[in-house]
N, C-alpha and C positions, 0 to 999 in steps of 0.2 A: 655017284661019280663026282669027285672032286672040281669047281671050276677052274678055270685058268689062273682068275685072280689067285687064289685058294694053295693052287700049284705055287705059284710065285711065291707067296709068303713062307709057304714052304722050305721053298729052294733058298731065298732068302736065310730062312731061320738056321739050315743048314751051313750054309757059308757061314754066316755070324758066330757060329761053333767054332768053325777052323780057325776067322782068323775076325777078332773084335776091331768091331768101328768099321765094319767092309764099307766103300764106297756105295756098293749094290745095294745092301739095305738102308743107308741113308739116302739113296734118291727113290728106292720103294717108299719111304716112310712120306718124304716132300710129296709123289705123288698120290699118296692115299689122301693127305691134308692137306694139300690144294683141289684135290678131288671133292672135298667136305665143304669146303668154301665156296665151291664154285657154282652154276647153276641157274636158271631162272626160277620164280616162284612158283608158276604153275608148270611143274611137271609132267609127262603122260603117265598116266597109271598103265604098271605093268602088276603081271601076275604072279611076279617074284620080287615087290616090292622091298620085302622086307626078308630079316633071315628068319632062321628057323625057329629060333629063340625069342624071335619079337609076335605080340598078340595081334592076330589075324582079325581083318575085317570081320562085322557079321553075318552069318549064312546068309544068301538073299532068299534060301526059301523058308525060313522063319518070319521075313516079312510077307505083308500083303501082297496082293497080285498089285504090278506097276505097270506103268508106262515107261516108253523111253523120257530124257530131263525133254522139256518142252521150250521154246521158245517164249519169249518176251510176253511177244504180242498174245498167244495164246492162252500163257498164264492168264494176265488181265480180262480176254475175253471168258473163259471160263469161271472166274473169279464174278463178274456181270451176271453170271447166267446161274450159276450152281452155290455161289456162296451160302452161307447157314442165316445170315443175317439180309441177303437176298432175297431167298425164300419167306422170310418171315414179310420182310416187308412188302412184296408181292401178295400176298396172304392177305396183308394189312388194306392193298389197294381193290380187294375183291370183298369184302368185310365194309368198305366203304361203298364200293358200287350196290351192296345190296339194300343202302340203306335209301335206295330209289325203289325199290318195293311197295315202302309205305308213303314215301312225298309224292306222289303218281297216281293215289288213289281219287277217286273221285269227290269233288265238292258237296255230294250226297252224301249226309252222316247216315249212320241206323236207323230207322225207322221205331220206331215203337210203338206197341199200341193198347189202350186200357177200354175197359167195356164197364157199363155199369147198368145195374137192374135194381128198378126202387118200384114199390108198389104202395097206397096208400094205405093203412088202416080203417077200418071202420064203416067200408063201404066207400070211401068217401072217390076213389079210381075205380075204373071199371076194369082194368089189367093192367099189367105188371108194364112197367115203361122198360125200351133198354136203350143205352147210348153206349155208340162204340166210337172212340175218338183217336184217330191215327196223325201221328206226330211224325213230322218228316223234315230232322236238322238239314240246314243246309248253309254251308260258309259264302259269304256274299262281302266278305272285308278282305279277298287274295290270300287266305293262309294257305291254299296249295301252291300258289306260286311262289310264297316265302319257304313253304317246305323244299320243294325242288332247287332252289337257288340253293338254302343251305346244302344239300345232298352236292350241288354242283362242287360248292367252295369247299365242300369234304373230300370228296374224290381228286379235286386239284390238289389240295396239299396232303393228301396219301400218296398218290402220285410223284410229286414232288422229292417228300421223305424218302421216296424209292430211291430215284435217279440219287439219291442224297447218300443214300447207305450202298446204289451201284460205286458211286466214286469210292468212299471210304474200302469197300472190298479189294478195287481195285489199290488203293493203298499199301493192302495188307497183302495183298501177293507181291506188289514188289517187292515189298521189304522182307517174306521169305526168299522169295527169288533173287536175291542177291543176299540174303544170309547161306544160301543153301549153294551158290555158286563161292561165296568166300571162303566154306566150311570145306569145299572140297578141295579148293586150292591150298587151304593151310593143310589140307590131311596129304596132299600130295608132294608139298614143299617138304613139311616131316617126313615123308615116308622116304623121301632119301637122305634126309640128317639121319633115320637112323639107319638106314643101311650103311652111309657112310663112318656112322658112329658105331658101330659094329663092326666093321673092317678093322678101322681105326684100333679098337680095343684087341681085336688078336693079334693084330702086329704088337703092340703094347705087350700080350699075352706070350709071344713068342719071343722076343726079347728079352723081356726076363727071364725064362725058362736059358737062352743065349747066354747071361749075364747082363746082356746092352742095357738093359733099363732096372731102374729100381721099383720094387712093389709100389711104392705111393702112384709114381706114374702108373702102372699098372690099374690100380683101385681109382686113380682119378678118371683113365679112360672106361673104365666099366660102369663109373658112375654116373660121366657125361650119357653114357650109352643107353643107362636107365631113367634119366631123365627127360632125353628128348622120347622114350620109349612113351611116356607117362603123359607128354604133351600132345602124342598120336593119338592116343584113346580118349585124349582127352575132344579133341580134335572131331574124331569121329563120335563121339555123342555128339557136340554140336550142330553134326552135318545133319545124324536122325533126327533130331530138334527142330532144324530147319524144316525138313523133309517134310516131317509133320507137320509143322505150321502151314507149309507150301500145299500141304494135301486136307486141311481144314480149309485153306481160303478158298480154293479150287476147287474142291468137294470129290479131288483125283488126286490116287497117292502113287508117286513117280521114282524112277530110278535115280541114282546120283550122278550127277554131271559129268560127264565124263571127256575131264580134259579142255571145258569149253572156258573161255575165257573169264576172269570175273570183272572186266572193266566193266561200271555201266555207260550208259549213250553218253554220247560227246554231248555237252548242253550246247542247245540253239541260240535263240536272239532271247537274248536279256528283258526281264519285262518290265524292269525301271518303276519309277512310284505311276506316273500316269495309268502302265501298262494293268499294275498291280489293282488299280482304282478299279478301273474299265472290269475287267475281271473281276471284282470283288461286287460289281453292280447287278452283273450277268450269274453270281454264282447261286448253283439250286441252295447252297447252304442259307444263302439270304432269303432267297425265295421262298425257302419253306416256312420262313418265319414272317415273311408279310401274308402268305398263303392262310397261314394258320390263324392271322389275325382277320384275313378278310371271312374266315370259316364264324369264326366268333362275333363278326360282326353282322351277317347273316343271320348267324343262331339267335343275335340278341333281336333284329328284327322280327324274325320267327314268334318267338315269345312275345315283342309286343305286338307284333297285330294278332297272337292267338289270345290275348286277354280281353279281345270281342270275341264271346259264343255266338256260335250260329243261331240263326233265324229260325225261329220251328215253324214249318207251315202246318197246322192242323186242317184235319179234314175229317165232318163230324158226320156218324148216320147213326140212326133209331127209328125206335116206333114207340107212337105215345101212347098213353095206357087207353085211351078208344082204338086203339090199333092201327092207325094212321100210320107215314112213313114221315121221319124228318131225316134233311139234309142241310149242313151246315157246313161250316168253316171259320177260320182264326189265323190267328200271329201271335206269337209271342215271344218276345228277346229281352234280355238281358243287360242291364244298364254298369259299365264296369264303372264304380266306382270308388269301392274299398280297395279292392283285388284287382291288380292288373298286372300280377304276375312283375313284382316288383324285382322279386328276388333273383328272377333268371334273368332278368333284363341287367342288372346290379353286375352279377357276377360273368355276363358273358362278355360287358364292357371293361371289366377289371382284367377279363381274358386277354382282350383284344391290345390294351394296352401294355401289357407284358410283351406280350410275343411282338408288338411294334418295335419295344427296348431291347427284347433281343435282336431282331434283325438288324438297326443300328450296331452294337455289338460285335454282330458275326461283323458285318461290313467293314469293320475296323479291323478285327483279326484277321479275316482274309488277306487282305490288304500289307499289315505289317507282317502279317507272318511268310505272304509271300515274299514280300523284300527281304526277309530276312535270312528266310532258310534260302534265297537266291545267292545273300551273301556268305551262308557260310559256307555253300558248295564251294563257293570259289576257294574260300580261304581252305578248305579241305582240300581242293585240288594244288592249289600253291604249297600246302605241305608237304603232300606225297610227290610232288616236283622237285622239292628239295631232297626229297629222301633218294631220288631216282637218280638225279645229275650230282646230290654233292655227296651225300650218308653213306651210301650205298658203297659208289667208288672208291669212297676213305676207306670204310672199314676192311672192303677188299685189300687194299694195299694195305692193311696194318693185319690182316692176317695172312698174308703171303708174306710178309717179314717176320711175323713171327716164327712161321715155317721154314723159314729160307736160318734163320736164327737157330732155330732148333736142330734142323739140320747138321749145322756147321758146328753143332757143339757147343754153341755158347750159351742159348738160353734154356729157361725152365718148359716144361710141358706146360704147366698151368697157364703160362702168358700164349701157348700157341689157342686153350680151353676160351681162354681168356676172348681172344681176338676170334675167334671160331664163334662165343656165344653173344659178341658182339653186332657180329654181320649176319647171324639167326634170327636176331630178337628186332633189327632192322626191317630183314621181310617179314617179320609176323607183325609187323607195326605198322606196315605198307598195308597191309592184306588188312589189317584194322579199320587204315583210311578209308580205307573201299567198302568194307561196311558200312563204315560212319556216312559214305556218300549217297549208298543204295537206301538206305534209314534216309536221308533227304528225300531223295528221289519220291520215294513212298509216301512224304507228308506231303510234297509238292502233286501228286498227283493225285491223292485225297482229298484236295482242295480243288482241283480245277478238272479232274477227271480224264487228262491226258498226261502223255509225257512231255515235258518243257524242250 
């Protein structure tokens, strides 16, 4: 069944037979392309978006099983919990805890033990002597306590790298979660340029078949109509793009937003250079890298005081060759004086001072890069400000005049395409901003593990 719109054009096309230039079809035509013009960005999705000739979303049951689109906070928390790089480094801080296994063992080394049996020749013993002598290492210079300390500074900066790789996940969920809320609002804003740009083009189509219009107009509305068709799909890849990004950081893959806004949060209080400091003192990204050094600094500990061997207590028994009992005892240690473990000591201090360079470093990026990306939210919002109160406005008015022009017979179609592809390319530039903002957002909260 034909709809109403559908009817009109109709009825329209029919008059335009009787009598060329009807009044009726040139205020059909103003309202079809003020209709095209007009609008907010994000539109509600309906299920007759598009016409019949324009390519249809894709099946939802081709995709995975989803969730409904999730909130903010949720994302992030999930993002904490299920991320891929989460997991690993959780993995990472249990791989560390197990290396108290071996710093916890007892200051008693292995025991060992050798026996010996000599007997004289010649008569000259009257039995075979034996001596059994058990050797019992024991550390008496604190390397268990140096073991355990490093095991501690280990698991603090695995720890650390955790909380370090929780922020950056939560990073990356915002920044699909607001690609995936922009992607839906650009495929919404399209989905009615081309329904409108399909209207648009039968009336086009009916006219000339009328006489009223000539083929070029004609092909130039079919081609607008193909182009903004090509930006739809284009559009909805974007959106599954997101989708998936959104369902790799979350480790949940979810429906498409539906309808929901794409602003993100209004920013709070400014954190100024002070602010940026303060934070950049406090942040795990710095931490992990004085963490790492205090690991290596430990470790080189470790090494030098294991370059004293343990004590051997020996404890000696036999029976001498008249078959008597003997019992004894001993000591004997190890004087380091070539060998003390040069090399790991060397190299855990070369460690230590690295990752001290880094953590200066990070403190500096912190820092600027928070003031920075502070400022260019701003300047990104001050643009899309202009685009809202001045861009925008304009180009409406310069495509209602072209219409209103077109209309009345004086101008060309291409200046109404003109001023039509002007005030499109506006909201899709808008809907840009807004990514470009949520893309902050996402470094700003990689960095400090909330939102500003």
């Amino acid at each position: 069944m034909k709809s109403f719109a559908t009817q009109l054009i109709s009825g329209a096309a029919a008059l335009s037979r009787a009598r060329r230039r009807s009044p009726v079809l040139a205020a059909l035509l103003s309202s079809l392309l003020a209709a095209g013009a007009a609008g907010a960005d994000e539109r509600p999705r309906t299920s007759a978006a598009l016409r019949g000739d324009a390519a249809s979303p894709p099946d939802a049951a081709a995709l995975p099983a989803s969730d409904a689109f999730p909130s903010l906070g949720r994302a992030m928390a999930l993002a904490r919990e299920r991320g891929p790089e989460v997991v690993r480094a959780r993995g990472s801080v249990g791989v560390a805890q197990a290396s108290y296994a071996g710093a916890r063992l007892s200051a008693l080394d292995n025991p060992y033990l050798e026996v010996f049996v000599d007997r004289g020749l010649q008569g000259v013993t009257k039995d075979a002597a034996v001596q059994a002598n058990l050797w019992l290492p024991l550390e008496v210079s604190g390397q268990r306590a140096r073991r355990i300390d490093e095991a501690d500074a280990l698991v603090a900066w695995q720890r650390t790298l955790f909380e370090v790789t929780q922020f950056s996940a939560e990073g990356d969920a915002v920044r699909a979660y607001g690609a995936a809320l922009v992607a839906g609002a650009r495929v919404h804003t399209l989905e009615g340029i081309v329904r409108d740009a399909g209207a648009e083009a039968e009336v086009y189509q009916q006219r000339r078949e009328a006489g009223d219009a000539t083929l070029q107009e004609e092909k130039l509305a079919r081609m607008e109509h193909a182009r903004y068709m090509v930006m739809l799909q284009e559009s909805r890849a974007d959106l599954t793009r997101a989708l998936v990004d959104l369902a790799r950081a979350t480790g949940r893959m979810f429906k498409p937003p539906d309808g929901a806004s794409a602003m993100p949060p209004v920013p709070g209080e400014t954190y100024g250079e002070a602010g940026a400091a303060q934070i950049a003192d406090a942040s795990p990204h710095v931490a992990a890298s004085t963490r790492e050094a205090s690991f290596y600094a430990r470790a080189g500990q470790r090494a030098a005081i294991e370059a004293h061997p343990p004590v051997n207590l020996i404890v000696t028994a036999g029976r001498g060759d008249l078959g008597e009992p003997r019992f004894g005892g001993g000591l004997s240690w190890t004087f380091p004086f070539a060998r003390r473990k040069q090399a790991e000591v060397a190299r855990a201090d070369a460690e230590r001072a690295r990752a001290l360079s880094e953590a200066e470093v990070k403190r500096r990026l912190v820092t600027q890069g928070l003031s920075g990306l502070e400022l260019e939210r701003a300047e990104v919002r001050r643009a899309r400000e202009v685009i809202d109160t001045t861009a925008l406005p304009a180009a409406q008015a310069s495509a209602d005049a072209a219409i209103a022009t077109k209309t009345a017979g004086k101008g060309e179609m291409l200046l109404v395409l003109t001023a039509r592809r002007d005030l499109e390319l506006l909201r899709l530039r808008r809907l840009e901003l807004i990514a470009r903002e949520w893309s902050i957002l996402g470094d700003i909260v990689a960095w400090t593990g909330e939102l500003p």
